[in-house]
HTML snippet that shows the backbone in 3Dmol.js (N, CA, C, O; Angstrom):
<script src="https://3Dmol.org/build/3Dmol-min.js"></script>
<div id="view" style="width:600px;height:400px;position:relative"></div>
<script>
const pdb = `
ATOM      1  N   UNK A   1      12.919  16.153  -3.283  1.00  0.00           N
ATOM      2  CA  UNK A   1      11.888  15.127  -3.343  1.00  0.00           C
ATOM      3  C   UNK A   1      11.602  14.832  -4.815  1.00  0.00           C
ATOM      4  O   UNK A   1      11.246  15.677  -5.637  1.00  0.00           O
ATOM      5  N   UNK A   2      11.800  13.531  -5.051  1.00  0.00           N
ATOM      6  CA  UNK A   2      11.026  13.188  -6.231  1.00  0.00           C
ATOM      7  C   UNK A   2       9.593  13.752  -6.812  1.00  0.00           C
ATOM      8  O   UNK A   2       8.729  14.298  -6.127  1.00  0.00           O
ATOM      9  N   UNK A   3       9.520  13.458  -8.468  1.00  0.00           N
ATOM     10  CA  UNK A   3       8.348  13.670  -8.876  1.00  0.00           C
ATOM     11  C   UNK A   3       6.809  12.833  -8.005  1.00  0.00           C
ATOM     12  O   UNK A   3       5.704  13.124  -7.549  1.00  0.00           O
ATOM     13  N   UNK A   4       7.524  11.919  -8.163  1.00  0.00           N
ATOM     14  CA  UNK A   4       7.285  10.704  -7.545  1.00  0.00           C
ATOM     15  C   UNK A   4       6.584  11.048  -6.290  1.00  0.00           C
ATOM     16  O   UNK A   4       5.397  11.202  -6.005  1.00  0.00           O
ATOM     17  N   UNK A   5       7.381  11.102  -5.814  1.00  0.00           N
ATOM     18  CA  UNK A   5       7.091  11.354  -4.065  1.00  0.00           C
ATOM     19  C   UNK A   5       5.974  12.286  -3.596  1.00  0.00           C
ATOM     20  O   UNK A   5       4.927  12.203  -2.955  1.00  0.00           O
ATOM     21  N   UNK A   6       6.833  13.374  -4.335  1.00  0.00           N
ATOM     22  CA  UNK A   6       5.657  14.770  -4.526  1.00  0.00           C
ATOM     23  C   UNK A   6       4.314  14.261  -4.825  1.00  0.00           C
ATOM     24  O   UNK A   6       3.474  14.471  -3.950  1.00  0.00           O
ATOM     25  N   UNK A   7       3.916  13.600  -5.940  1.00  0.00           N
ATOM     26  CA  UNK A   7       2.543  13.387  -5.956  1.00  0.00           C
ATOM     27  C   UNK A   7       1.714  12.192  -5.358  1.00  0.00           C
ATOM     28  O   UNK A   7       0.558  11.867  -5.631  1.00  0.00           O
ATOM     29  N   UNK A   8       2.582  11.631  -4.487  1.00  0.00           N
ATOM     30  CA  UNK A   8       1.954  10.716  -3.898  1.00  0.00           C
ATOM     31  C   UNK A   8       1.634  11.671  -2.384  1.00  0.00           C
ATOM     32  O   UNK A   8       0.573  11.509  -1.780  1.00  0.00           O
ATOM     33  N   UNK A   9       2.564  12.535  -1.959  1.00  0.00           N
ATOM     34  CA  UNK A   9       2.294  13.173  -0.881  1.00  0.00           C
ATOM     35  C   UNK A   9       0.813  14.337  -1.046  1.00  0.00           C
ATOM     36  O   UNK A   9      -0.096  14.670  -0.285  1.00  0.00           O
ATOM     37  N   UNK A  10       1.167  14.647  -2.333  1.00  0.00           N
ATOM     38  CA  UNK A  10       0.115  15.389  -2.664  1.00  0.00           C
ATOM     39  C   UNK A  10      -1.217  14.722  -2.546  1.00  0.00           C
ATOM     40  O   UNK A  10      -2.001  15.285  -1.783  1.00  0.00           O
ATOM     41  N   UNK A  11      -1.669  13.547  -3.192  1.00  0.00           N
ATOM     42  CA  UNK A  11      -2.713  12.609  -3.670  1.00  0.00           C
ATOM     43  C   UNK A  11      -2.850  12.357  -1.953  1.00  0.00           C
ATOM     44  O   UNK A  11      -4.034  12.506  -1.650  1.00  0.00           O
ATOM     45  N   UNK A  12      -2.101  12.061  -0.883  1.00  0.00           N
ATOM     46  CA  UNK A  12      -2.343  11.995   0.079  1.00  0.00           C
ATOM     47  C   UNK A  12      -3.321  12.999   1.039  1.00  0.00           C
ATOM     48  O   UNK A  12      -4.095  12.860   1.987  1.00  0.00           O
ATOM     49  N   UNK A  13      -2.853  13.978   0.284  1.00  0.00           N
ATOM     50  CA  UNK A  13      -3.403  15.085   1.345  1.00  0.00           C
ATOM     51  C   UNK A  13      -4.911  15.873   0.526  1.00  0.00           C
ATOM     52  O   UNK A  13      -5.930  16.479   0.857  1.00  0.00           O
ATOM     53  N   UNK A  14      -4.324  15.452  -0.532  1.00  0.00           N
ATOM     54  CA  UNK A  14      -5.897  15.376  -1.399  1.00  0.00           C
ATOM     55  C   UNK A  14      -7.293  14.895  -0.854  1.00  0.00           C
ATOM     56  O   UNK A  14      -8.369  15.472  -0.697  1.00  0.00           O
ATOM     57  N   UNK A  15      -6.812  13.486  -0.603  1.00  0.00           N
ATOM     58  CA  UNK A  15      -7.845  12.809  -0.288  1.00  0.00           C
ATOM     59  C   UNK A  15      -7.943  12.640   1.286  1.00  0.00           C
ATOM     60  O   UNK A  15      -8.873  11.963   1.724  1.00  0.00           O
ATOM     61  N   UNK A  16      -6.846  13.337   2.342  1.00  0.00           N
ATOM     62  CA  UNK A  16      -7.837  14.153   3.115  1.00  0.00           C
ATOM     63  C   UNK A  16      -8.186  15.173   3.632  1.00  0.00           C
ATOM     64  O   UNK A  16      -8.565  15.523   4.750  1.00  0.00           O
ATOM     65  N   UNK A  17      -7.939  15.817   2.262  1.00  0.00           N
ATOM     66  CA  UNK A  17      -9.112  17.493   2.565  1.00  0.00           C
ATOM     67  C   UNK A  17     -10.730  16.743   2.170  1.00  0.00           C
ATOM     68  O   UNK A  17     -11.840  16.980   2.647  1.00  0.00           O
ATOM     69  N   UNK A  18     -10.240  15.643   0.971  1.00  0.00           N
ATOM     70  CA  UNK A  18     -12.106  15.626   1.027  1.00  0.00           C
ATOM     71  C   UNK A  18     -12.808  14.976   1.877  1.00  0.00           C
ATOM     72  O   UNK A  18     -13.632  14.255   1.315  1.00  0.00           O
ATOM     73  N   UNK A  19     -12.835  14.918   3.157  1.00  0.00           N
ATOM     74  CA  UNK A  19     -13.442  14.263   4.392  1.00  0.00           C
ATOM     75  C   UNK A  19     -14.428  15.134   4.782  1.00  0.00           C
ATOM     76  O   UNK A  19     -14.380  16.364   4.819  1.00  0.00           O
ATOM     77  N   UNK A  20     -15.663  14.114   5.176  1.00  0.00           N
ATOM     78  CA  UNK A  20     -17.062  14.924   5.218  1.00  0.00           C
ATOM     79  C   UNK A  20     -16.863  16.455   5.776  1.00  0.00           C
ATOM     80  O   UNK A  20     -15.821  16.583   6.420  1.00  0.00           O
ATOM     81  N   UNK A  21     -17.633  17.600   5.658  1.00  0.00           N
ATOM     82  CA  UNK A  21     -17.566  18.702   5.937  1.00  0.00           C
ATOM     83  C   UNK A  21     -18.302  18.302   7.722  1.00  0.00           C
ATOM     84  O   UNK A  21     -18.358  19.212   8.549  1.00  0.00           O
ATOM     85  N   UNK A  22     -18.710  17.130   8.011  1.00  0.00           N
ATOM     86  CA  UNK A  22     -19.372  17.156   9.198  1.00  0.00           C
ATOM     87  C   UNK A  22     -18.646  16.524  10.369  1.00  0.00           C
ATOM     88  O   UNK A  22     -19.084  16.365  11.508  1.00  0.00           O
ATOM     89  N   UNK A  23     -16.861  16.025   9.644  1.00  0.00           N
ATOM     90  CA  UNK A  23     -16.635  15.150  10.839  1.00  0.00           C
ATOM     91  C   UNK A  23     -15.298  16.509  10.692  1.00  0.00           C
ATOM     92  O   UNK A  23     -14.323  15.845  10.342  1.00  0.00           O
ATOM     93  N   UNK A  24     -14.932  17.657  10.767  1.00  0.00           N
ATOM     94  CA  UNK A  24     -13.971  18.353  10.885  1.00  0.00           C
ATOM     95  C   UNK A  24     -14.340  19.869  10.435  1.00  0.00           C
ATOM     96  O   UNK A  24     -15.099  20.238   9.539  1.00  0.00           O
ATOM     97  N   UNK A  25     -13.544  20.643  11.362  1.00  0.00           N
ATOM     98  CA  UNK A  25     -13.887  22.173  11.375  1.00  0.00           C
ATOM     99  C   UNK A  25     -13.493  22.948  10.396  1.00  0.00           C
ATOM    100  O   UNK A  25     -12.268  23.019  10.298  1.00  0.00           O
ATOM    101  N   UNK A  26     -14.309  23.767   9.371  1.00  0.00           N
ATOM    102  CA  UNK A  26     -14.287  24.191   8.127  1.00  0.00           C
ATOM    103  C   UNK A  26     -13.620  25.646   8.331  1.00  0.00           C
ATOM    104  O   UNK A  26     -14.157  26.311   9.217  1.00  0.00           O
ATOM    105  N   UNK A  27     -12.849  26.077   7.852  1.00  0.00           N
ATOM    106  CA  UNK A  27     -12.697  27.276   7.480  1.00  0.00           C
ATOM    107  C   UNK A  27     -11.868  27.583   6.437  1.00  0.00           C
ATOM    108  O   UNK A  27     -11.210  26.592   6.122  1.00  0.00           O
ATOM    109  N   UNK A  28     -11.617  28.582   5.746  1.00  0.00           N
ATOM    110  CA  UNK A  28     -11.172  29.004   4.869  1.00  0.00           C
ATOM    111  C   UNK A  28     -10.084  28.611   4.071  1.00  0.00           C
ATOM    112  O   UNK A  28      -9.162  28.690   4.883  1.00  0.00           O
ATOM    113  N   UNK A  29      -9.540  28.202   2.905  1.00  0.00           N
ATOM    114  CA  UNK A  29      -8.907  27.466   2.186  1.00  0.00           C
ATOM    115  C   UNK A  29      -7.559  28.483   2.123  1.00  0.00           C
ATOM    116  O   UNK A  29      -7.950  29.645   2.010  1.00  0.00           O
ATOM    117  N   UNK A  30      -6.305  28.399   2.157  1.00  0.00           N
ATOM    118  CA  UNK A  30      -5.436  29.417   2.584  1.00  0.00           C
ATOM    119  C   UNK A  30      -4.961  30.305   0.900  1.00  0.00           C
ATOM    120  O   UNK A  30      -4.516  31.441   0.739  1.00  0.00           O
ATOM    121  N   UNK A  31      -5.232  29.410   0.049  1.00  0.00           N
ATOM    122  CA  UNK A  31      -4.748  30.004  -1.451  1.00  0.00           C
ATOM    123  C   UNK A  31      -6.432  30.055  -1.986  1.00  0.00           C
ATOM    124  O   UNK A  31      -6.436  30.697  -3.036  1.00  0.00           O
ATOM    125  N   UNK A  32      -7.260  29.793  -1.778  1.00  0.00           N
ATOM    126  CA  UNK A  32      -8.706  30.448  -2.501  1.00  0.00           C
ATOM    127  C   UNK A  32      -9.473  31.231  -1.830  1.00  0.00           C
ATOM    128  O   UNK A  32     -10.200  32.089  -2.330  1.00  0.00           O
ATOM    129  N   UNK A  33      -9.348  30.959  -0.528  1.00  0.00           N
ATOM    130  CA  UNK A  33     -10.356  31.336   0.345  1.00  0.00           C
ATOM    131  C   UNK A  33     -12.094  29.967   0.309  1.00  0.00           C
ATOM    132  O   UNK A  33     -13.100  30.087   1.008  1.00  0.00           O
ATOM    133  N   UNK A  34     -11.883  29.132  -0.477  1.00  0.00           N
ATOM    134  CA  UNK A  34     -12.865  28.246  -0.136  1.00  0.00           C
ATOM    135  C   UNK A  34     -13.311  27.425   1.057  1.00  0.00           C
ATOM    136  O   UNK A  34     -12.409  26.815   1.631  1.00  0.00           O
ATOM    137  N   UNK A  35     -14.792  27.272   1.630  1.00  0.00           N
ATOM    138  CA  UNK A  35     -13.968  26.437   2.380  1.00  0.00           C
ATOM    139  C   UNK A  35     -13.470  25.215   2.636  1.00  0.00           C
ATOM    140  O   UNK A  35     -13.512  24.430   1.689  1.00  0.00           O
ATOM    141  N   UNK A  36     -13.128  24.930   3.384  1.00  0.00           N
ATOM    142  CA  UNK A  36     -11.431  23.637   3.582  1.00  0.00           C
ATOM    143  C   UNK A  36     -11.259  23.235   4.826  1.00  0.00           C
ATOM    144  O   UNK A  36     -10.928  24.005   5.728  1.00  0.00           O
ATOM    145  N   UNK A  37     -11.500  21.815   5.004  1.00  0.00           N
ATOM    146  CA  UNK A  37     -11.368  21.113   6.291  1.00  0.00           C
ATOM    147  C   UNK A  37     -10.105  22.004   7.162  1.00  0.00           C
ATOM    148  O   UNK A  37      -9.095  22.284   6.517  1.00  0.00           O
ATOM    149  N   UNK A  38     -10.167  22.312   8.213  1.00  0.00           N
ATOM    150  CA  UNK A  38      -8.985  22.919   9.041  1.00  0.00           C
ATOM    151  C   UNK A  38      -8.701  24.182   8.641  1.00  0.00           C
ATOM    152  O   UNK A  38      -8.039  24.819   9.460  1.00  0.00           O
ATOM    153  N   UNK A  39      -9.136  25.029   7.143  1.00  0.00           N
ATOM    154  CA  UNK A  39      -7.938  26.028   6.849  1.00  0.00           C
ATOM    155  C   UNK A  39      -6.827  25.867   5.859  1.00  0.00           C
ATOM    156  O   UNK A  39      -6.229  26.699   5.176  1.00  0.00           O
ATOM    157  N   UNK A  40      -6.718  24.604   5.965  1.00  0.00           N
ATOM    158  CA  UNK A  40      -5.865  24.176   5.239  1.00  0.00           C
ATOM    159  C   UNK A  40      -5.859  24.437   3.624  1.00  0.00           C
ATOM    160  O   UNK A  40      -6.972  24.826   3.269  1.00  0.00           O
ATOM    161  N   UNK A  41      -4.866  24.330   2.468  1.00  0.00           N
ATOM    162  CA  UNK A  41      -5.437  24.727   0.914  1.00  0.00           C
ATOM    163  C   UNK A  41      -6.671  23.274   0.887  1.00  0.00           C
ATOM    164  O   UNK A  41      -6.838  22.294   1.614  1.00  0.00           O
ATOM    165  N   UNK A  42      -7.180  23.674  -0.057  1.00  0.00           N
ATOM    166  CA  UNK A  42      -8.377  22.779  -0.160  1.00  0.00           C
ATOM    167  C   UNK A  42      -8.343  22.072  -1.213  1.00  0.00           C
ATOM    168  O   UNK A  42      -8.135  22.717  -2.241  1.00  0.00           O
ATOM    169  N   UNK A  43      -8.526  20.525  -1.370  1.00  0.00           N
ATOM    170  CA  UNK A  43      -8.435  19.303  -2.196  1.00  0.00           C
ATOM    171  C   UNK A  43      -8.421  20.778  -3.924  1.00  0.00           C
ATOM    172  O   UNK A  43      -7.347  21.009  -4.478  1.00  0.00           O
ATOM    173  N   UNK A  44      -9.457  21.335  -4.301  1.00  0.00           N
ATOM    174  CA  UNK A  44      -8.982  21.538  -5.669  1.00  0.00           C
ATOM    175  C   UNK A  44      -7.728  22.854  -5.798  1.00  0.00           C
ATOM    176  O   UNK A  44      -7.791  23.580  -6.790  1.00  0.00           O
ATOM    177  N   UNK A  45      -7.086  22.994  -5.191  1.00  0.00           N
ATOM    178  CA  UNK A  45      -6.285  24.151  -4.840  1.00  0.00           C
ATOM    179  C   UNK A  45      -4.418  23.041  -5.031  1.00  0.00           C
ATOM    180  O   UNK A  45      -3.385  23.041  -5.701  1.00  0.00           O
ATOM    181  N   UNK A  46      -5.059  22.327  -3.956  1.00  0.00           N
ATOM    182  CA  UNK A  46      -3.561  20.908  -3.717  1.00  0.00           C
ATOM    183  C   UNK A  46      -4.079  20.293  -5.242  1.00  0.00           C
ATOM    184  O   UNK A  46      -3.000  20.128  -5.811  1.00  0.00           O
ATOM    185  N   UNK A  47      -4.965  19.942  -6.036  1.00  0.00           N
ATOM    186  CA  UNK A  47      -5.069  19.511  -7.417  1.00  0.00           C
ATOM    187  C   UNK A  47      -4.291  20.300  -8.606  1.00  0.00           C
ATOM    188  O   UNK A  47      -3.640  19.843  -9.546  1.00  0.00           O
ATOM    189  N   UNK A  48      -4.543  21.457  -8.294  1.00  0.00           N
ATOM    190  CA  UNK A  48      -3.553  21.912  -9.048  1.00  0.00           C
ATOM    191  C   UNK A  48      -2.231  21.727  -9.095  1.00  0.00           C
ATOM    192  O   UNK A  48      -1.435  21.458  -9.995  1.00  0.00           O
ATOM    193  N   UNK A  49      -2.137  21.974  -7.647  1.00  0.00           N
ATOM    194  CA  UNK A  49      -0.443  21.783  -7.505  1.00  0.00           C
ATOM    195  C   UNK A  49      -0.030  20.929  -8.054  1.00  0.00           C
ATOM    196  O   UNK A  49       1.010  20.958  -8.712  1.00  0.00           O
ATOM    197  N   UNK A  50      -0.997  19.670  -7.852  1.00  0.00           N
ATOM    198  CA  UNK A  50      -0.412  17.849  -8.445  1.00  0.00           C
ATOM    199  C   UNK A  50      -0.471  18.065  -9.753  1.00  0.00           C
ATOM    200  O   UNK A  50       0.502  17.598 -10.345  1.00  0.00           O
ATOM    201  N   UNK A  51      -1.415  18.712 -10.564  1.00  0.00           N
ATOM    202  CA  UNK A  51      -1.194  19.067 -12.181  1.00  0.00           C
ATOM    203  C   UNK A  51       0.703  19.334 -12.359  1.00  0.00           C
ATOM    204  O   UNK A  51       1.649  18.748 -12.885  1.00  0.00           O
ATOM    205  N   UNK A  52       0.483  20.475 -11.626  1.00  0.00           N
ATOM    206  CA  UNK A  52       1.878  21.607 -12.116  1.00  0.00           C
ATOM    207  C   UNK A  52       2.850  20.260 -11.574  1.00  0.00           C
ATOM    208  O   UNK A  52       3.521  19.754 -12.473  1.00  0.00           O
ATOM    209  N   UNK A  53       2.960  19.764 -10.477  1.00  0.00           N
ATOM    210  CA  UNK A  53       4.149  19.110 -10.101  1.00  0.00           C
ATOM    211  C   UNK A  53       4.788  17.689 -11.234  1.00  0.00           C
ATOM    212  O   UNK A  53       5.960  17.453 -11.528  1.00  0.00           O
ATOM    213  N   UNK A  54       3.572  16.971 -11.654  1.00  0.00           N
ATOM    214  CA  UNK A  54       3.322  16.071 -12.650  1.00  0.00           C
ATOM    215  C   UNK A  54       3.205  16.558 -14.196  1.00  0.00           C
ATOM    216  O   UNK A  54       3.270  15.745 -15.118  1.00  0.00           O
ATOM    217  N   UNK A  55       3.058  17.709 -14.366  1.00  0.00           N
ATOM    218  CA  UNK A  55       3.040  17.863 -15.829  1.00  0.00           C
ATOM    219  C   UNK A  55       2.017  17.889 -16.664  1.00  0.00           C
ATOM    220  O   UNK A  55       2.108  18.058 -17.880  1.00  0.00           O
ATOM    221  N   UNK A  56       0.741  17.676 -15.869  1.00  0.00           N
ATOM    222  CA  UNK A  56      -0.463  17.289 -16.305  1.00  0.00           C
ATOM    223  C   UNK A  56      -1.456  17.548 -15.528  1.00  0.00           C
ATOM    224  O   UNK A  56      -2.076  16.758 -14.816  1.00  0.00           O
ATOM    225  N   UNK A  57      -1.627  18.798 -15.681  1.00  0.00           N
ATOM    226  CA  UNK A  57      -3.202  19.328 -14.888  1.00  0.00           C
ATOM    227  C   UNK A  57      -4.583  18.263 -15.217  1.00  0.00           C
ATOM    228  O   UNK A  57      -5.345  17.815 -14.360  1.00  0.00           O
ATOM    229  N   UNK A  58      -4.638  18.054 -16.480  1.00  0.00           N
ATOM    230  CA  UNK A  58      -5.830  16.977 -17.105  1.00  0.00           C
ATOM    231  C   UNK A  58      -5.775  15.712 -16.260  1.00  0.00           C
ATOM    232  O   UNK A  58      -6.840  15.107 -16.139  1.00  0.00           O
ATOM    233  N   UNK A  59      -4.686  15.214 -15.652  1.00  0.00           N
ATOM    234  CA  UNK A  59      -4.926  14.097 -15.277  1.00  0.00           C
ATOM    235  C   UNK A  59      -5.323  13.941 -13.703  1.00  0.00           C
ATOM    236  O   UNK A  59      -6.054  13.182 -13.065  1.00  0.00           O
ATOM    237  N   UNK A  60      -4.347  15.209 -13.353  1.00  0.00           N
ATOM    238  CA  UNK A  60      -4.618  15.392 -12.193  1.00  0.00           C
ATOM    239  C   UNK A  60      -6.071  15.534 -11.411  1.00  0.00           C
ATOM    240  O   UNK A  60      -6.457  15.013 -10.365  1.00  0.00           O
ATOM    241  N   UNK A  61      -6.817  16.573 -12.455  1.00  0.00           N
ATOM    242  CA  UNK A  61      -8.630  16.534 -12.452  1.00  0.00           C
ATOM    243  C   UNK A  61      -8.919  15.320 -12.508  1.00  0.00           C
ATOM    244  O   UNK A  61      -9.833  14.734 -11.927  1.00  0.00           O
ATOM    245  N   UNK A  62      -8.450  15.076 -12.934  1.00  0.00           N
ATOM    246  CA  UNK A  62      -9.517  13.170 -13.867  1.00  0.00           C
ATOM    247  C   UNK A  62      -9.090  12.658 -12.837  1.00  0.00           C
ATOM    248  O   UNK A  62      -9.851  11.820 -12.355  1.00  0.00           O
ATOM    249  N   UNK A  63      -7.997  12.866 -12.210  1.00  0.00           N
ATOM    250  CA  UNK A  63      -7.882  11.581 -10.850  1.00  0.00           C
ATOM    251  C   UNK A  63      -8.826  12.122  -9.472  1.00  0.00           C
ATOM    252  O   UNK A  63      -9.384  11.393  -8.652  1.00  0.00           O
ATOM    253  N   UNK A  64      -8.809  13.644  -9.504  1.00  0.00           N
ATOM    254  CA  UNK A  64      -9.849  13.562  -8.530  1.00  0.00           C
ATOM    255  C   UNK A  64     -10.927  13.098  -8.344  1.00  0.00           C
ATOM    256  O   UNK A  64     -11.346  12.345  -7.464  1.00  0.00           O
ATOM    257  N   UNK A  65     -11.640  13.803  -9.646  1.00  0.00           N
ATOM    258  CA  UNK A  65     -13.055  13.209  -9.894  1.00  0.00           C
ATOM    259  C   UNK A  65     -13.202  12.009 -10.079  1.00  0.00           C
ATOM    260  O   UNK A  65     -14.340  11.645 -10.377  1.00  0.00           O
ATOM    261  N   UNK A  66     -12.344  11.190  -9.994  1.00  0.00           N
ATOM    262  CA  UNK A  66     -12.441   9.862 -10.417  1.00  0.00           C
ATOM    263  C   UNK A  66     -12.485   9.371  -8.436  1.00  0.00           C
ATOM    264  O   UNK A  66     -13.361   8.659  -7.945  1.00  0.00           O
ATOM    265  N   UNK A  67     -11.307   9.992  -7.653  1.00  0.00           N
ATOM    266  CA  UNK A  67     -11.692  10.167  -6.293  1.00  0.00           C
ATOM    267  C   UNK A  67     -12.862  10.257  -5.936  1.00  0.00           C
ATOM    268  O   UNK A  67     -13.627   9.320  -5.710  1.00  0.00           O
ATOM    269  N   UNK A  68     -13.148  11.742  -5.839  1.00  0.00           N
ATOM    270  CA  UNK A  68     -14.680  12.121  -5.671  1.00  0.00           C
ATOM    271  C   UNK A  68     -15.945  10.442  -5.414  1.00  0.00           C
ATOM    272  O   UNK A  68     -16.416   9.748  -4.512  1.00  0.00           O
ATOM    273  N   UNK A  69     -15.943  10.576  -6.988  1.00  0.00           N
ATOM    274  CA  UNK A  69     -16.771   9.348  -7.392  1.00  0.00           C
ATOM    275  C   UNK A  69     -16.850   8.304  -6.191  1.00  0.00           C
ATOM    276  O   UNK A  69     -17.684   8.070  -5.316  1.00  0.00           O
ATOM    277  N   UNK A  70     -15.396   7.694  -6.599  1.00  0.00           N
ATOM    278  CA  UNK A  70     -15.410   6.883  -5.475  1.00  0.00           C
ATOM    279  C   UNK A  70     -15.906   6.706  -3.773  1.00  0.00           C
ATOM    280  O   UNK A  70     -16.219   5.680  -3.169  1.00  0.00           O
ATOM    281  N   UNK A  71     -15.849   7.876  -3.382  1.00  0.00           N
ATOM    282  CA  UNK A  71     -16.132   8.247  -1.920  1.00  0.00           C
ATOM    283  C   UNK A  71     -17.842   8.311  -2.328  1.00  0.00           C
ATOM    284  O   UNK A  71     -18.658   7.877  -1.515  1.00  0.00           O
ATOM    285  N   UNK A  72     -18.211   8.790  -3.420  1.00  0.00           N
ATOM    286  CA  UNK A  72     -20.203   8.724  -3.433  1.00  0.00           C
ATOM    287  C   UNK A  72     -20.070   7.198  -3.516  1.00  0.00           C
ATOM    288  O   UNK A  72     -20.415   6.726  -2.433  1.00  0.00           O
ATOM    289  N   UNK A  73     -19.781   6.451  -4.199  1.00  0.00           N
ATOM    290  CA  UNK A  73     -20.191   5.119  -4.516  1.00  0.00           C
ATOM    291  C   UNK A  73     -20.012   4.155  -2.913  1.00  0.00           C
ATOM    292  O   UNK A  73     -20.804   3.360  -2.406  1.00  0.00           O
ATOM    293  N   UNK A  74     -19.026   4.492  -2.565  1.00  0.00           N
ATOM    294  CA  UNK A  74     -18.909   4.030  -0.875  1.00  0.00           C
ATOM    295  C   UNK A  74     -20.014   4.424  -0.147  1.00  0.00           C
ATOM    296  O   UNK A  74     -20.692   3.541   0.378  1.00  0.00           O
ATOM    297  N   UNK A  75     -20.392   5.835   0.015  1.00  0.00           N
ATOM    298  CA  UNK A  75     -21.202   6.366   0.448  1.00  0.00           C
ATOM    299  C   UNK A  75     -22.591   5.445  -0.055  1.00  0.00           C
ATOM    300  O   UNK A  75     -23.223   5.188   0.970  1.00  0.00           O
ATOM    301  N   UNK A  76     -23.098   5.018  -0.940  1.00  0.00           N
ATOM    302  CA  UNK A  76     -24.005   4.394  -1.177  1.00  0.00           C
ATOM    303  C   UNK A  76     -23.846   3.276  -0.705  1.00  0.00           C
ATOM    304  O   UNK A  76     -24.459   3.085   0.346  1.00  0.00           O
ATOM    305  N   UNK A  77     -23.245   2.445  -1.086  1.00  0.00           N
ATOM    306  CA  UNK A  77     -22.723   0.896  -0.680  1.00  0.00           C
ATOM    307  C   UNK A  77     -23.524   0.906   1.057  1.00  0.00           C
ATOM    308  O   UNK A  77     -24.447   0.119   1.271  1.00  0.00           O
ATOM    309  N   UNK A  78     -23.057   1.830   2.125  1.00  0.00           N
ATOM    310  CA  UNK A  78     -22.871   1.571   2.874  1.00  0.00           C
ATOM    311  C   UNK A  78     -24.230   1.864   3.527  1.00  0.00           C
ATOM    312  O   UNK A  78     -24.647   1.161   4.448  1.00  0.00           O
ATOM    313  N   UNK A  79     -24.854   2.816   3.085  1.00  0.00           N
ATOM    314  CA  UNK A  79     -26.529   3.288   3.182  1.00  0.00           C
ATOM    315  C   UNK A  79     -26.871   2.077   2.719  1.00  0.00           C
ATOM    316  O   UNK A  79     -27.729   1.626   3.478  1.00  0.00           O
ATOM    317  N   UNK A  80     -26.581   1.175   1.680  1.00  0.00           N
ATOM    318  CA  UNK A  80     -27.789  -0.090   1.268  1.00  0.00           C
ATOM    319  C   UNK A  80     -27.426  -0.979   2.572  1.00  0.00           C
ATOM    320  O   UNK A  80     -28.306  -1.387   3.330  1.00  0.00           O
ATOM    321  N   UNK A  81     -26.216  -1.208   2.740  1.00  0.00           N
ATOM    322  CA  UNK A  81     -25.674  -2.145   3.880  1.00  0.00           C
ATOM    323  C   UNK A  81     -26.239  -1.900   5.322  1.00  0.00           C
ATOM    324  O   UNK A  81     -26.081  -2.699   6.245  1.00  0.00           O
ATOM    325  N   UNK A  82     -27.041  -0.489   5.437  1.00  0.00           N
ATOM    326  CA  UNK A  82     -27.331  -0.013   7.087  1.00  0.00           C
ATOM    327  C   UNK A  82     -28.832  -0.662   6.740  1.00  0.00           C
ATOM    328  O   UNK A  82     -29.289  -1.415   7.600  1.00  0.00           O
ATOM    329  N   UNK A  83     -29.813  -0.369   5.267  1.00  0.00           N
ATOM    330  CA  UNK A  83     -31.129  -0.545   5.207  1.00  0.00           C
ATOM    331  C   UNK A  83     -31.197  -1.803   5.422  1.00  0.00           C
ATOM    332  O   UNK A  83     -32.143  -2.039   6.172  1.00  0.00           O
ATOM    333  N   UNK A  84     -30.719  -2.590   5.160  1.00  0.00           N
ATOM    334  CA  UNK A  84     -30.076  -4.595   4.764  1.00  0.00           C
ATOM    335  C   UNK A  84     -30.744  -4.523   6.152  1.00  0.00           C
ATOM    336  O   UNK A  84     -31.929  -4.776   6.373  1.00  0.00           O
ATOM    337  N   UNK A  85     -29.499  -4.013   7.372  1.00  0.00           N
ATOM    338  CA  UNK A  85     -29.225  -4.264   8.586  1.00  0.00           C
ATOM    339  C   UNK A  85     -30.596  -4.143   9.480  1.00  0.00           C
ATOM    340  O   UNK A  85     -31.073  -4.873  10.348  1.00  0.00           O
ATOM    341  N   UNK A  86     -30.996  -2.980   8.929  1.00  0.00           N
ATOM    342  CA  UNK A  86     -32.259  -2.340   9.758  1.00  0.00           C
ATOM    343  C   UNK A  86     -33.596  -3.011   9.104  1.00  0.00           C
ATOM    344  O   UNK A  86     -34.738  -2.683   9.424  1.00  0.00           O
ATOM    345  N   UNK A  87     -33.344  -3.776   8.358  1.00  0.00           N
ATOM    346  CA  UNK A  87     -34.828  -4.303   8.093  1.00  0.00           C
ATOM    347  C   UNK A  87     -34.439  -5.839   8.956  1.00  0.00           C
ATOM    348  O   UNK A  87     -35.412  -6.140   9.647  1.00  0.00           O
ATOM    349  N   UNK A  88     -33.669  -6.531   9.049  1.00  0.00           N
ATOM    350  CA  UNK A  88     -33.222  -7.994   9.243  1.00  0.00           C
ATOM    351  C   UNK A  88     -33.970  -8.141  10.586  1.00  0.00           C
ATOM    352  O   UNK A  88     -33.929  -9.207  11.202  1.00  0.00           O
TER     353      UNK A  88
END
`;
const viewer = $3Dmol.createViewer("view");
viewer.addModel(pdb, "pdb");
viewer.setStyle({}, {cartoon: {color: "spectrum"}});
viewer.zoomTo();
viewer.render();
</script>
């Protein structure tokens, strides 16, 4: 598999370990022990990997958190969009 490939599969599965802790069953992260949607390794565990596989742990962080972010800012968006709804 490509570099390539690898971190797109990775970035895939990244973003879904980080799915609410309330819509999937938590247990233990298989390389930290954190916990981790399913059991499964857990979004900063698969971050590393995408560092080591890419060459660049720094970016790899910066793309999560830059993830992360994104999923709060949705998360807001969509709370103003329910208050909108519920006052109308």
């Amino acid at each position: 598999m490509s570099s390539h490939a690898r971190a797109i599969s990775l970035m895939k599965k990244i973003m879904y370990q980080c799915r609410p802790e309330a819509t999937t069953t938590m247990a233990q992260c298989r390389a930290c022990r954190a916990p981790s949607p399913g059991g499964m390794e857990c979004a900063r565990c698969l971050t590393e990997e995408l560092g080591g596989a890419i060459g660049n742990r720094g970016a790899a962080l910066r793309w999560l958190d830059s993830f992360l972010k994104v999923q709060q800012d949705e998360q807001q968006v969509f709370r103003c969009a329910h208050r909108v709804d519920a006052s109308a």
